[in-house]
Residue, then its C-alpha position, 0 to 999 in steps of 0.5 A: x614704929x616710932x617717931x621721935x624728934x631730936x632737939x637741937x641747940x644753935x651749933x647743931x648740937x642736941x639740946x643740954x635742957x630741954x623747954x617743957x613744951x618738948x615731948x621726950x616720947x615716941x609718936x604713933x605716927x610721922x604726921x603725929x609727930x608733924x602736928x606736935x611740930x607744928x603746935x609747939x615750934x614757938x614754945x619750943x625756940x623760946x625755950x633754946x631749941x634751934x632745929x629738930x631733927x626727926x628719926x624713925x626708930x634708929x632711921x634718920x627721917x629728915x633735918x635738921x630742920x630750923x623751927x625759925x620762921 
């Protein structure tokens, strides 16, 4: 299985550009993909990501979700 979070802009859109800090591969696991989430979230809204949505494979998981405290 992979984990993967889609980056979305503020009109719920996914992000044109992406902030370095993104990770553009799958995770292992969905508590991998949590942790990175957590790590990067301020990097990640300095850099134009609005909310992100977590999928995995082909499944919709949860979000979106605000990266805003």
């Amino acid at each position: 299985m992979n984990w993967m979070w889609v980056y979305l802009d503020a009109n719920g859109q996914p992000c044109a550009v992406l902030p370095p800090t993104a990770a553009t591969t799958a995770f292992p696991s969905q508590g991998d993909a949590e942790t990175y989430i957590g790590q990067t979230w301020r990097e990640l809204v300095d850099g134009g990501v609005d909310a992100v949505t977590l999928y995995q494979d082909d499944r919709l998981v949860y979000g979106p979700m605000s990266l805003h405290p």
